[in-house]
C-alpha positions as CSV (number, residue, x, y, z in Angstrom):
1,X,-1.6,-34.2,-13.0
2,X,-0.2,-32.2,-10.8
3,X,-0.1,-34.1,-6.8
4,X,-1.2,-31.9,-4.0
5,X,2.4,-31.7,-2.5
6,X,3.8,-29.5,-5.9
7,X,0.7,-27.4,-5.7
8,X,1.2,-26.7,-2.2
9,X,4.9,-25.7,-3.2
10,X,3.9,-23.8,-6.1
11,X,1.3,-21.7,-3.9
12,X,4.3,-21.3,-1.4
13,X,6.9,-20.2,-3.6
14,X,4.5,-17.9,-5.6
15,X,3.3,-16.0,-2.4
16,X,7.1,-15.5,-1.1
17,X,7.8,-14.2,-4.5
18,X,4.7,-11.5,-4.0
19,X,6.3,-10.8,-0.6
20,X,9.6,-10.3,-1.7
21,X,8.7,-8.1,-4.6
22,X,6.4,-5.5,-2.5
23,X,8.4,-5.6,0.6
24,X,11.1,-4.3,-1.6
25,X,9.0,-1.2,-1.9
26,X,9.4,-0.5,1.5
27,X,12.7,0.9,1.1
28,X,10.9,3.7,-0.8
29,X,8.4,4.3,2.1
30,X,11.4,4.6,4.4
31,X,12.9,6.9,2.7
32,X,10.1,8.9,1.6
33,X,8.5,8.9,5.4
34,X,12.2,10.4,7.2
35,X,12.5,12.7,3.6
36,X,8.5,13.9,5.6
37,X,10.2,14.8,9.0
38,X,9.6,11.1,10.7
39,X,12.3,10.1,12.5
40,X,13.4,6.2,12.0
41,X,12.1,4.6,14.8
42,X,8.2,6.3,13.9
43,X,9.1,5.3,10.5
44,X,9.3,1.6,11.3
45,X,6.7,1.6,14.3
46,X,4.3,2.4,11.5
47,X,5.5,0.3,9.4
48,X,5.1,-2.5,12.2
49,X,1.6,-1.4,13.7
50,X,-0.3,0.1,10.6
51,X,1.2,-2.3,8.2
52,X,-0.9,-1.4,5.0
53,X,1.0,0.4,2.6
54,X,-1.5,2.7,0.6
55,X,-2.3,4.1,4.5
56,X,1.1,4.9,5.0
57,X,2.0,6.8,2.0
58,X,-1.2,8.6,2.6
59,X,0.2,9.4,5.9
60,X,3.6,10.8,4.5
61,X,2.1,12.2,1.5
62,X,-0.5,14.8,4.1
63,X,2.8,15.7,6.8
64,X,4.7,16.0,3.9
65,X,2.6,18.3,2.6
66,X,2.1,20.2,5.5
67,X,-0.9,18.4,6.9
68,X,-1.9,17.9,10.5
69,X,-1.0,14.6,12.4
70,X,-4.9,14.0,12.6
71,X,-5.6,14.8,8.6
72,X,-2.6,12.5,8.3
73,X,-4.2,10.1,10.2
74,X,-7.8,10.4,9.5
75,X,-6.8,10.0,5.8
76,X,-4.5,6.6,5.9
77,X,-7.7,5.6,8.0
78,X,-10.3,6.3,5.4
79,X,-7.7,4.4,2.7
80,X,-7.0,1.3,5.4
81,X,-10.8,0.9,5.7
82,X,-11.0,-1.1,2.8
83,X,-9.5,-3.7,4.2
84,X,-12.6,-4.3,6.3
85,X,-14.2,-5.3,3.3
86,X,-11.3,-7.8,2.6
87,X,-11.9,-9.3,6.2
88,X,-15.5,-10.1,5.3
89,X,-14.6,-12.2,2.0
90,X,-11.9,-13.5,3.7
91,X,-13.4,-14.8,6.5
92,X,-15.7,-17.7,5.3
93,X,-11.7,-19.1,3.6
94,X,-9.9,-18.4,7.0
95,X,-12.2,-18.7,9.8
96,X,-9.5,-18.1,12.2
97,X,-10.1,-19.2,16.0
98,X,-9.4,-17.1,18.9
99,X,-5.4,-15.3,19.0
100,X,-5.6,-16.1,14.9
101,X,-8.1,-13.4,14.4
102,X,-6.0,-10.8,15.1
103,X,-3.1,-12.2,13.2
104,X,-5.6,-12.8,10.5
105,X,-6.6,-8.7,10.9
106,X,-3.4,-7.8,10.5
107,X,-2.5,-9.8,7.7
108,X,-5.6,-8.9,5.4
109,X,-3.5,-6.6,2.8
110,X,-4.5,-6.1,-0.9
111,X,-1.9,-8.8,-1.7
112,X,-2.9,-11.7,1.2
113,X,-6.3,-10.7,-0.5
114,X,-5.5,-11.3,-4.0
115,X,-3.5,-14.4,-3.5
116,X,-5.7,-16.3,-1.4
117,X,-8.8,-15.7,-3.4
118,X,-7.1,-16.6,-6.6
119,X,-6.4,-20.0,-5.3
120,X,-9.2,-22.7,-6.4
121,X,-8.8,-24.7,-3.3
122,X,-9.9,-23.5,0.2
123,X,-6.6,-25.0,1.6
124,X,-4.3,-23.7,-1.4
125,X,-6.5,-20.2,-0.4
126,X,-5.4,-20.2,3.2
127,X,-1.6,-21.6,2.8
128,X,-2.1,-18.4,0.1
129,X,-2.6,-16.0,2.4
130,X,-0.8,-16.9,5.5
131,X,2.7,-17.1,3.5
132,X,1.9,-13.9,1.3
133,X,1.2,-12.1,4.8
134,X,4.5,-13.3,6.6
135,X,6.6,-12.9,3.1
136,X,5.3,-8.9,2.8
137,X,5.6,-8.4,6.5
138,X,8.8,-9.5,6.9
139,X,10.2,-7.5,3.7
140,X,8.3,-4.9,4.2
141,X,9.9,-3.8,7.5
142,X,13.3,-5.2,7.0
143,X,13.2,-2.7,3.5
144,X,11.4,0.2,5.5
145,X,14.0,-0.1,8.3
146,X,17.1,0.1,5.4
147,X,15.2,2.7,3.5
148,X,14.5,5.1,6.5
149,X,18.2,4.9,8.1
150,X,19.7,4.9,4.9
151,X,17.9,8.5,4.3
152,X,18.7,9.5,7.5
153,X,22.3,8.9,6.7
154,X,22.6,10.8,4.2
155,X,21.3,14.0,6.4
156,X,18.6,15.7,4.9
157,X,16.9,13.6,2.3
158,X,15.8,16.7,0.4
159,X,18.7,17.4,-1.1
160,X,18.8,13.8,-2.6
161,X,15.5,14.2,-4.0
162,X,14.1,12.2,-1.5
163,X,11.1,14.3,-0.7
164,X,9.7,13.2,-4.2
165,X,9.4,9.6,-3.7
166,X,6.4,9.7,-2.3
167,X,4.3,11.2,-6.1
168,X,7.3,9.4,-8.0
169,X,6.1,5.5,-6.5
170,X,2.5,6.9,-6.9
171,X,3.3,7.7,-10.7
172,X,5.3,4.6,-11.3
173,X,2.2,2.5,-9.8
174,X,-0.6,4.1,-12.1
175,X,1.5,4.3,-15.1
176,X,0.9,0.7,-16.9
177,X,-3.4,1.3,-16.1
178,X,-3.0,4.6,-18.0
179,X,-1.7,3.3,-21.1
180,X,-4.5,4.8,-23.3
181,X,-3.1,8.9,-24.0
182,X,-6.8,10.3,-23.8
183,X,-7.6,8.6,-21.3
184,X,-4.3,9.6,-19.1
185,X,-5.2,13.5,-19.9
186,X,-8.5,13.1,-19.1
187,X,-7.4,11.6,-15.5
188,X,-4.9,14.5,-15.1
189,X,-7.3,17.3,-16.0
190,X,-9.6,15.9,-13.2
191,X,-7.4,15.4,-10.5
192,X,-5.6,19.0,-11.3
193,X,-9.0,20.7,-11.4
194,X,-10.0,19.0,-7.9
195,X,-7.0,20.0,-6.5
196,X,-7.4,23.6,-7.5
197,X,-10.5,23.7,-6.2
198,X,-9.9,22.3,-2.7
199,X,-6.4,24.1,-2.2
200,X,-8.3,26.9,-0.8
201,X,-10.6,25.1,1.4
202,X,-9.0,22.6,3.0
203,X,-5.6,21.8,4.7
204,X,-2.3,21.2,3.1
205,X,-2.0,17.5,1.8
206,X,-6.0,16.8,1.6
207,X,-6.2,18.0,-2.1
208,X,-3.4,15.6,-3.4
209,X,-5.4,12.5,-1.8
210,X,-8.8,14.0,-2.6
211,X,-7.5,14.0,-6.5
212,X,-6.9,11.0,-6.8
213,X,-10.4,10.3,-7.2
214,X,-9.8,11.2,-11.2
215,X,-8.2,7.7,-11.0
216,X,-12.0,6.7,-11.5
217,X,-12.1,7.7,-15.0
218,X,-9.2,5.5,-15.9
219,X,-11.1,2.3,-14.6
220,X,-12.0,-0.2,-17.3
221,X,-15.9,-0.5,-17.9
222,X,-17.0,-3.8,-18.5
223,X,-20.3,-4.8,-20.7
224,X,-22.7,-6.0,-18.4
């Protein structure tokens, strides 16, 4: 039988692994937000502050696109919001005191989420989530920092290709749920047609994100 002490080690070493692995991603973001006219120090200020990746691509994919600052905005809001619902699972498992609650806020990400609630334990759940949080906030803007001066370096990111990493990451993140060919043309067709309707109603970037409600019809339906 496995003695608290390894458990507590094997919760620790998984959730630095997680943290490793996505903050790695945030050399793309870097790269991809200075490639959408950021400069590096926005780059990693909203990397820092915002701290929830799905947000921020949304924010570089709608300026890259030729979005306003408050579409940009309003969008990686409406994307971020879900993370309320996190906080209200999470909270029963946490119940942080006082300074911790904002901490807690900060740290309530899709993968803090998924770690913590995987745990069978309460304590496992909460050593889950705090080390998860630090491992992907640490990473995360270290690799966002490298990403967006290493683009600025380079001068202008476009002619690297750059300005594509943004739907590239996007592409390479849906890939593996889209396994099923009909099922992959069925989710294209609907997020082209969406976007071909919208393009002429609303501002530059807001059709990419609106399409991305196709991604519904690639979600697997279970028998009740």
């Amino acid at each position: 039988m496995t003695s608290p002490s390894d458990q507590h080690r094997t919760v620790v070493r998984d959730s630095l692994a997680v943290g490793i692995a996505v903050g790695a991603y945030g050399f793309a973001f870097g790269a991809a937000s200075v490639a959408a006219g950021l400069s590096v120090l926005q780059t990693c200020l909203l990397s820092l502050l915002a701290f929830t990746g799905g947000s921020q691509f949304a924010v570089v994919g709608v300026i890259a696109g030729g979005g306003s600052v408050a579409a940009a905005l309003g969008s990686g809001w409406l994307l971020g919001s879900r993370n309320a619902l996190y906080a209200m699972r999470l909270a029963p498992l946490l119940r942080p005191r006082r300074g911790r609650r904002l901490l807690a806020a900060l740290g309530t990400i899709d993968e803090s989420t998924a770690m913590a609630v995987a745990q069978r334990e309460e304590p496992l759940g909460r050593t889950a989530f705090w080390w998860t949080f630090a491992g992907v906030f640490v990473f995360w803007n270290l690799f966002t920092f490298v990403g967006a001066a290493g683009a600025g370096a380079l001068g202008d990111p476009r002619r690297f290709g750059l300005d594509a990493v943004v739907p590239a990451a996007f592409l390479a993140l849906l890939a593996p749920r889209l396994r099923d060919g009909r099922v992959a043309w069925r989710v294209g067709a609907a997020g082209a047609l969406i976007a071909v309707i919208l393009i002429p109603l609303t501002p530059p970037g807001v059709p990419v994100l609106a399409s991305t409600a196709a991604l519904l019809l690639g979600t697997e339906r279970r028998p009740p």
